[in-house]
C-alpha positions in Angstrom: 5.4 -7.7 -11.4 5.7 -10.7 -9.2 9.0 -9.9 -8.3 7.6 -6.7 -7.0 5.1 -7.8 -4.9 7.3 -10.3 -3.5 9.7 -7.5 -2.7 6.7 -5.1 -0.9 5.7 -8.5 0.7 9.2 -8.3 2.6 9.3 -5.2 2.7 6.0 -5.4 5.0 7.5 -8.0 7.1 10.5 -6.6 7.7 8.5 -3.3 8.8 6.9 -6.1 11.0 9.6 -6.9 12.5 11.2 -4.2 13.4 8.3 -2.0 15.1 8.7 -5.7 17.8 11.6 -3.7 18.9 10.8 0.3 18.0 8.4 2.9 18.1 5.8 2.9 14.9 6.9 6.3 14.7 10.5 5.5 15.0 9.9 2.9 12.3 8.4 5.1 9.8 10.5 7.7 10.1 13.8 5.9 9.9 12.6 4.1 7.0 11.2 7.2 5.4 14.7 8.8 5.6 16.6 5.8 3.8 13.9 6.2 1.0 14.5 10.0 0.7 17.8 9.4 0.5 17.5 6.8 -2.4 15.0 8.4 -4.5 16.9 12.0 -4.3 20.3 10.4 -5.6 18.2 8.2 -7.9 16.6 11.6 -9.7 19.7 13.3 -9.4 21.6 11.6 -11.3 18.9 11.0 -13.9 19.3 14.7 -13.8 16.2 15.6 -12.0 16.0 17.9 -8.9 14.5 15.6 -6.3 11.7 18.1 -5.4 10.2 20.7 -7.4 7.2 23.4 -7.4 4.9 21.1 -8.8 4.5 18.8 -5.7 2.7 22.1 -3.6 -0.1 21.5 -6.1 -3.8 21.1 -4.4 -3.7 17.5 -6.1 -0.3 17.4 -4.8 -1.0 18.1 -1.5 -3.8 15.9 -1.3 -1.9 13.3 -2.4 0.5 13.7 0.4 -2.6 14.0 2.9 -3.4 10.8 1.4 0.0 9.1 1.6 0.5 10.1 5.2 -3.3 8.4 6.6 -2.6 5.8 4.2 1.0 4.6 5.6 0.3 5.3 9.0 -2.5 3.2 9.6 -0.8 0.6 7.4 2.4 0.5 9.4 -0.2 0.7 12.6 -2.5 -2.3 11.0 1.1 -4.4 10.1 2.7 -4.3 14.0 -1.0 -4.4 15.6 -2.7 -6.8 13.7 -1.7 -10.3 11.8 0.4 -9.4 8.5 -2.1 -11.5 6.1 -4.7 -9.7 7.3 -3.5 -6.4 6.9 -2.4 -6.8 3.2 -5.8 -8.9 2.5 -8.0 -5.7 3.4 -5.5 -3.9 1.3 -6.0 -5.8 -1.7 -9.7 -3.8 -1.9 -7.9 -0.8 -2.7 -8.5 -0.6 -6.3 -12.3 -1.5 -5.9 -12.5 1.7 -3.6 -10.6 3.9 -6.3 -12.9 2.5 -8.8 -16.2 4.0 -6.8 -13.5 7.0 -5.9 -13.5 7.9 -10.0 -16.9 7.9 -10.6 -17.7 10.3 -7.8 -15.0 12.8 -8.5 -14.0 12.0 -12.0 -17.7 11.5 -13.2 -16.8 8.2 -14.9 -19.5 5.7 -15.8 -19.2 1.5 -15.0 -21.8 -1.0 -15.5 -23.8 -3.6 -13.5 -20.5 -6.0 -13.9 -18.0 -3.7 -12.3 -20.9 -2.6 -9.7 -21.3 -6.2 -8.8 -17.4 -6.8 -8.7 -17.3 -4.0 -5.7 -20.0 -5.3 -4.0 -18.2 -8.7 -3.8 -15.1 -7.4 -3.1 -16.5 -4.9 -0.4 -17.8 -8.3 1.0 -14.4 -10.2 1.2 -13.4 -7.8 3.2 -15.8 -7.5 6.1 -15.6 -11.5 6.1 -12.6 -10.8 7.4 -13.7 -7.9 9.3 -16.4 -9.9 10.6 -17.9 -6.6 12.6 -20.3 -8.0 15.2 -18.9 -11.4 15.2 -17.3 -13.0 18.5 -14.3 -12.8 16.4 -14.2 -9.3 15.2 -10.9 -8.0 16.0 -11.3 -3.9 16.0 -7.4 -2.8 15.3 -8.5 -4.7 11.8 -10.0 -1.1 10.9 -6.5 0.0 10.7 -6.4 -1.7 7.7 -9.6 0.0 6.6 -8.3 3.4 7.2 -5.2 2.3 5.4 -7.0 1.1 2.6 -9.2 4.7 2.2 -5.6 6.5 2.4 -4.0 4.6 -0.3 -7.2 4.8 -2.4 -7.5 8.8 -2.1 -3.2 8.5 -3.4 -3.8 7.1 -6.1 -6.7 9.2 -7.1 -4.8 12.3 -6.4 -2.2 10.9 -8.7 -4.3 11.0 -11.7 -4.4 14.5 -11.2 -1.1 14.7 -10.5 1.5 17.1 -13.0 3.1 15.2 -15.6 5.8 16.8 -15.2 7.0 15.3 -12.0 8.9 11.5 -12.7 8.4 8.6 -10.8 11.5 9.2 -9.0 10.2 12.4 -7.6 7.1 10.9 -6.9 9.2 8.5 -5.0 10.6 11.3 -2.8 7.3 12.8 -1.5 5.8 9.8 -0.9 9.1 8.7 1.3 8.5 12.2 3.0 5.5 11.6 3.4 6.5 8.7 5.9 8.6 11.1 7.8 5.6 13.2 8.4 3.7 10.3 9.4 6.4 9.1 11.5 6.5 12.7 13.7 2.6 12.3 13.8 3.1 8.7 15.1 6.0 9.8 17.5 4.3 11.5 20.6 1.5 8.8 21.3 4.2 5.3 21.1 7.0 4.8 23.4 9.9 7.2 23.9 12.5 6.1 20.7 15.2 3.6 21.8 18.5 3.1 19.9 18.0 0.0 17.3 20.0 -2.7 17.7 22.8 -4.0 15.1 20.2 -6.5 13.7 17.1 -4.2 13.8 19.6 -1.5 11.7 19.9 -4.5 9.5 16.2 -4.8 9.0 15.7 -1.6 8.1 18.1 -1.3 5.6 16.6 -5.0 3.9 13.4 -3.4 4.0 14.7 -0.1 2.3 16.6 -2.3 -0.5 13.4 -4.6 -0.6 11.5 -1.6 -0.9 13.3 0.4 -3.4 14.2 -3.0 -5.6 10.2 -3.4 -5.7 8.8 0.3 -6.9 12.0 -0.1 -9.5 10.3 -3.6 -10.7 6.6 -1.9 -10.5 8.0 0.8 -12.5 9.7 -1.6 -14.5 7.0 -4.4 -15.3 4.1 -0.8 -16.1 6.2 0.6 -18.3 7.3 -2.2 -20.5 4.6 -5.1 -20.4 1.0 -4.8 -21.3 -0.6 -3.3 -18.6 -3.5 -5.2 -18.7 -1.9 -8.2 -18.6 0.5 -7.8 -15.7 -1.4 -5.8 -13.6 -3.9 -9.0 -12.2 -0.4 -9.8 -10.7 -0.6 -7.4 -8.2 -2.7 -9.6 -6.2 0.2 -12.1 -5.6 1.3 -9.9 -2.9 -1.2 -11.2 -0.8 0.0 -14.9 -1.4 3.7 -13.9 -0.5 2.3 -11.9 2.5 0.3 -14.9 3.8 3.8 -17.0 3.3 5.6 -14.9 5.2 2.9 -14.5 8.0 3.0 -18.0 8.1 6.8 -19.0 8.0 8.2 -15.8 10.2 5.0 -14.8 12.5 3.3 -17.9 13.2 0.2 -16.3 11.7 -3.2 -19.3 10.9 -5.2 -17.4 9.0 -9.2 -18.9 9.1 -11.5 -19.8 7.2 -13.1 -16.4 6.9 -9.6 -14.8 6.3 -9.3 -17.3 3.5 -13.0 -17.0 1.9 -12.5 -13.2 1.9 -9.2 -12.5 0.7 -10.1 -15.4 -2.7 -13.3 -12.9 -2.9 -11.2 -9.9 -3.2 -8.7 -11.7 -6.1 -11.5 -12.2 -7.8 -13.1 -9.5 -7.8 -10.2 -7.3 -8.3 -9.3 -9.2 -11.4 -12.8 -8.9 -12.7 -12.8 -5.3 -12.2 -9.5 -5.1 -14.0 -10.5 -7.1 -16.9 -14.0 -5.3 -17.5 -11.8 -2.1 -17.1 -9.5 -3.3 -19.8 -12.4 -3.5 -22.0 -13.3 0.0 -21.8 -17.0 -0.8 -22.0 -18.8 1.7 -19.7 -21.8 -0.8 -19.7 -19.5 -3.3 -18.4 
């Protein structure tokens, strides 16, 4: 699991990186190509068609909807706005899916979990800060993000279990093309990438890939409840490498929030694991 955050972490930074140099919309659509590629060899030769009928299902679609606000304003929150930021806001995602489940899915948490959001809902507008001196508005680009992600994975409960991972894969990297041509007509005219920005977008394709197959890897064969807390160490190797290759100082605030997300993620997940809907 820690491998795969450190490879999203890079992946992130490499995105970074590149959209110095190119369109967002350029960006999201080059690297959404690479991953269509991948994924559609990767199912076919596990013997899998790399779409199917399935994915035009209203939870399907939705899903996509989802995946399309979600990576846009990420990829807009990552170039804009500091990198440690970005992925600290992030981090909240699972809180908001939490609130997300009891509304549509009816389900029932306790006081504990209740409290666990509202701290975590805090950690992120310390970082926020809205009416502060410091409040940096392009920061709600990580909000919208967050709400995007949050409505995917939702979706994906509902999602056919028919369709693999690997096809999964594909329409989410679809998805970034899509988001890419939405992207495309309000950023610079495209530009032809250099040998070294080529470069970066293929690391961050590998870096990509290499992490969803370590995800996949580190669900399907270790103890769910166990390795899942380690999701969170994507915001430590995201901080490192907003440090070391962006020059990025995050404050005090930035700090103070993102620990009070952590926690209260891994709270959340531990109550969850409990399956106690007094919790």
């Amino acid at each position: 699991m820690c491998l795969a955050m450190a490879g999203f972490s890079v992946e992130d930074a490499l995105l970074k990186l590149a959209a110095g140099s190119l369109p967002v919309g350029q960006v999201l659509m080059t690297f959404g190509v690479f991953g269509v590629i991948a994924f559609s060899a990767w199912a076919i030769g596990s013997g899998e068609p790399p779409v199917s009928r399935a994915m035009l299902r209203p939870a399907m679609i939705l899903r996509s909807l989802s995946e399309i606000v979600g990576r846009l304003f990420f990829m807009l929150a990552i170039a804009l706005t500091p990198l440690s930021t970005a992925s600290a806001i992030l981090q909240a995602t699972p809180l908001v899916v939490m609130v997300g489940a009891i509304v549509i899915f009816g389900e029932r948490i306790g006081p504990r979990r209740w409290l666990a959001v509202a701290v975590g809902l805090a950690g992120v507008l310390m970082i926020l800060r809205p009416g502060a001196q410091g409040f940096g508005s392009l920061s709600v680009l990580a909000v919208l993000a967050m709400l995007g992600f949050a409505g995917r994975d939702l979706a994906t409960r509902a999602a056919p279990p028919a369709l693999s991972f690997r096809q999964l894969g594909v329409l989410g990297f679809m998805m970034l093309i899509v988001a890419g041509l939405i992207a495309l007509p309000f950023g610079p005219a495209p530009v032809r990438p250099d040998a070294a920005t080529w470069l970066g977008l293929v690391a961050a394709s590998v870096a990509g890939i290499g992490a969803y197959t370590s995800l996949t890897i580190a669900m399907r064969t270790g103890e769910v409840g166990a390795v899942t807390p380690f999701r969170y160490t994507r915001l430590v190797f995201a901080m490192i490498a907003g440090i070391m290759v962006f020059g990025e100082r995050p404050d005090l605030w930035t700090v103070t929030g993102s620990v009070l997300i952590i926690l209260a993620g891994i709270t959340a997940l531990r109550l969850n694991r409990r399956g106690n809907a007094a919790a």
